[in-house]
N, C-alpha and C positions, 0 to 999 in steps of 0.2 A: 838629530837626537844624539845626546854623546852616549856613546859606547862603552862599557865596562868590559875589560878582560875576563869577568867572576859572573855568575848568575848571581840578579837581585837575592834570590833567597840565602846565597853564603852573605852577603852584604849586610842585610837586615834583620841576619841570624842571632836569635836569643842561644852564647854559650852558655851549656851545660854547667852548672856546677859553680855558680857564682860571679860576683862582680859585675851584676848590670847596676849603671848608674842613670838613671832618666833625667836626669838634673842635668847629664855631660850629653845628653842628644837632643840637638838642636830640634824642636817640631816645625820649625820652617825650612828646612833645607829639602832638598830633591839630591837624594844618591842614586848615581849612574843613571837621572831622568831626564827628559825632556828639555832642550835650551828658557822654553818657556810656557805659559799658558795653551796660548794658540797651537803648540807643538803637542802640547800634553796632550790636549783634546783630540787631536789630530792624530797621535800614535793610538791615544787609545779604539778612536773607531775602527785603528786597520786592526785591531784584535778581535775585534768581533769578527770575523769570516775562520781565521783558523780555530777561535774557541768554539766556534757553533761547530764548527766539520770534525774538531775531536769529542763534542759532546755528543756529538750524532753517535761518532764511532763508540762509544763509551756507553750508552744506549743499545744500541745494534749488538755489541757483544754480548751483554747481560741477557738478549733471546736464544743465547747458544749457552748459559749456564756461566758465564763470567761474571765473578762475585766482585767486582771492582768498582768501587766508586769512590765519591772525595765528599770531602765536610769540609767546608768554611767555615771556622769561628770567628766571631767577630765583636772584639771587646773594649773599651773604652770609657771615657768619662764621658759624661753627660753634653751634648755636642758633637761630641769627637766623629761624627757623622756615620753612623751604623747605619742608621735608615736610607742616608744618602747612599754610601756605599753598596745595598741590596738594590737601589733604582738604578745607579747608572752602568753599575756593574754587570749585575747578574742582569740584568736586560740584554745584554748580548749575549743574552743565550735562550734557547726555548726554552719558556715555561711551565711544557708539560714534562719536564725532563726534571725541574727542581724541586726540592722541599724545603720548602721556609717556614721557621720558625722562631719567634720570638719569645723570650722567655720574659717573663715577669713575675712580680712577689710570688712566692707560693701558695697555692690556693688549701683549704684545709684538709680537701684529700689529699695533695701532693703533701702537704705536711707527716700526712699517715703514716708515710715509705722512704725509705733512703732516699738519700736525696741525688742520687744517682736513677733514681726510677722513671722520672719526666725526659729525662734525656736518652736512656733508651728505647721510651717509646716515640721516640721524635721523628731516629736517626734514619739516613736514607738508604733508601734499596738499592739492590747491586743494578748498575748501568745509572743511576742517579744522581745528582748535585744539590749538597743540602748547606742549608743557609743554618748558621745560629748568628740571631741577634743578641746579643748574652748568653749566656750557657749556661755547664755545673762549676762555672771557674767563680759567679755571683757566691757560692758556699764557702770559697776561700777568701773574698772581698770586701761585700761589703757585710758577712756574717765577722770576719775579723774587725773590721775597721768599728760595725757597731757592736760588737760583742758580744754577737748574741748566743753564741756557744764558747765552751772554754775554749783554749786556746791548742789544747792537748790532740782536741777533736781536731783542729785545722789542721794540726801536723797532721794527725790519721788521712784527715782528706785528701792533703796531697799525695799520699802514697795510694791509695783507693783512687785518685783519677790517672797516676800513672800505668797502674793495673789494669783499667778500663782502654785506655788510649794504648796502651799495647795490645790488649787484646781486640782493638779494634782494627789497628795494621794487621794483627796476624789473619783476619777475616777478609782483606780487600779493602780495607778505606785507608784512605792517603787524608789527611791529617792536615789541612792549611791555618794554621790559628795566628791570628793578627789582630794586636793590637795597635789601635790607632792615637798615634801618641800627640796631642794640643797641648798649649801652653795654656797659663792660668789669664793669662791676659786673650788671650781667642778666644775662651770660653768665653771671656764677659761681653765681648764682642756680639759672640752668636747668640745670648743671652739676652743682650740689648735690643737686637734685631727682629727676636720675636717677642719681645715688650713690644716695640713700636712698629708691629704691625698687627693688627687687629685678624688678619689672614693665620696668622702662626700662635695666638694666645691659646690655641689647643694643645699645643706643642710645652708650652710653658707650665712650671711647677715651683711654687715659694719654695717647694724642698729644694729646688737645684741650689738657690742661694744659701740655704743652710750648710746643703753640700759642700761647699766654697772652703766653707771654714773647715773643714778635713780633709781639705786636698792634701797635708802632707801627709796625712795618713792613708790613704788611699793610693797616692805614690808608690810607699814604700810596699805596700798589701800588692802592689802591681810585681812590684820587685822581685817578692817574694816569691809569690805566683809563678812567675816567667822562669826565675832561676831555678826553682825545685822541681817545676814541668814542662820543661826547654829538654827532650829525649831525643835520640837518632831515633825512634819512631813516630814522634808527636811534638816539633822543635813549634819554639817561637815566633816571630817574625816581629817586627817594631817598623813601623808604615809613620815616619811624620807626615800626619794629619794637617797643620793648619792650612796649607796650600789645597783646596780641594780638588783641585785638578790632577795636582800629584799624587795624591789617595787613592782617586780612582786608577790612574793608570801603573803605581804599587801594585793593588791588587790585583789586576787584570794580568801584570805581568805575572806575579807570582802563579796565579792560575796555569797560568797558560803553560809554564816550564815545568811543574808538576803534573798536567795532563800530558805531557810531550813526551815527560816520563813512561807513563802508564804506558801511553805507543797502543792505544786502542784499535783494535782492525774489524772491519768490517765478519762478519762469519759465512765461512763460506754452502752455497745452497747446498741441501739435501734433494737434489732432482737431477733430471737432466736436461738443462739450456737446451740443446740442442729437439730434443725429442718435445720438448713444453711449448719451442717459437712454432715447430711445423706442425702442429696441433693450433693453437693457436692462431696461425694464418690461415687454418683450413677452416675455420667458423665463417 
């Protein structure tokens, strides 16, 4: 595996404050990844043994009152393998430990309430790992790109999710949001793939190819997105997608050095060892 001197997350860090250009990053390249395929795969299964032993710890503290946990978001274009990403990912990790959730149109009671309101009753419990397959980042996206609100309201939003995302670090959640960034030429690819297989035409929507034709617009809505809520509490990440093998072991890394962070520890008993074993052996 080649070795970077930086943790993947300074590397693939959405800076603060302007100047991402998605145009100037390659969605085929592997930074500080795997020499290859076979290597990718292969780093990523050794991560499952330390992600599982900090998610346990991360669980196990929340029964002693530790409010700690992490949110995955996970954003992209249509393709850009979000679903993929929750199977090969988040499977190395217990299931009874995650919350996933997939956001979709708004239904007309969510229409009723901010639209901040779906998303906090989503969000995961302390000792938890919660999945967004789209988010509230959908109200800066594709409500700009299709217009469905003024544009005034957009700017409001982004300051209302950086509000919400700070005060969700100040509460114990650690903040991983990644998008997964494909080229317009993979999309057509992975497009194609489930046209011609009768397995995947569930997966398929005429709208994606309408979509097509607003990719620059959807782009730049990404752009935007990233650089006005890219925080030192709630930062970016940018995962070239089209290698899927590199996606998943992106994210896995990234996990893994922000639970490493946390430094979760087990809690220690309320009993006495000694006095519970000689009780214990006397049944």
């Amino acid at each position: 595996m080649a070795v970077s001197p930086r943790p993947l997350r300074e590397l693939l860090r959405v800076p603060a404050g302007g100047g991402l250009d998605l145009g100037r990053l390659d969605p085929a390249s592997t930074p500080a990844g795997p020499p290859d395929k076979a290597a990718g795969r292969a780093a990523t299964a050794a991560m499952a043994q330390p992600l599982a032993s900090l998610q346990e710890r991360l669980y196990a503290a929340s029964t002693a009152g530790d409010r700690r946990r992490v949110l995955l978001v996970l954003q992209g274009m249509d393709t850009s393998g979000k679903g993929g990403t929750v199977k090969h990912v988040i499977g190395l990790f217990n299931p009874s430990g995650c919350r996933i959730q997939a956001f979709k149109a708004p239904t007309p009671e969510e229409r009723k309430h901010p639209f901040l309101w779906r998303v906090k009753k989503a969000l995961p419990l302390p000792g938890e790992i919660g999945i967004f397959d789209r988010s509230h980042y959908e109200d800066v996206l594709v409500a700009r790109v299709r217009e469905l609100v003024p544009r005034s309201r957009i700017a409001q939003r982004y300051a209302q999710i950086n509000r919400f995302e700070e005060s969700l670090a100040d509460d114990g959640v650690t903040l991983v949001k990644v998008f997964l960034h494909i080229s317009y030429e993979e999309q057509r690819e992975r497009l194609l793939e489930r046209l011609d297989n009768p397995d995947k035409h569930w997966k398929f929507s005429s709208a994606d190819i309408d979509d097509r034709t607003l990719w620059p617009a959807y782009q730049e809505a990404y752009e935007l997105a990233m650089e006005r809520c890219s925080t030192g509490a709630a930062p970016w990440f940018v995962v070239p997608a089209d290698r899927k093998w590199y996606r998943d072991w992106a994210v896995s890394r990234l996990l893994l050095e922000h639970l490493e962070d946390i430094a979760p520890r087990y809690p220690a008993g309320d009993f006495d060892v000694g006095e519970c074993r000689a009780r214990l052996l006397a049944t």
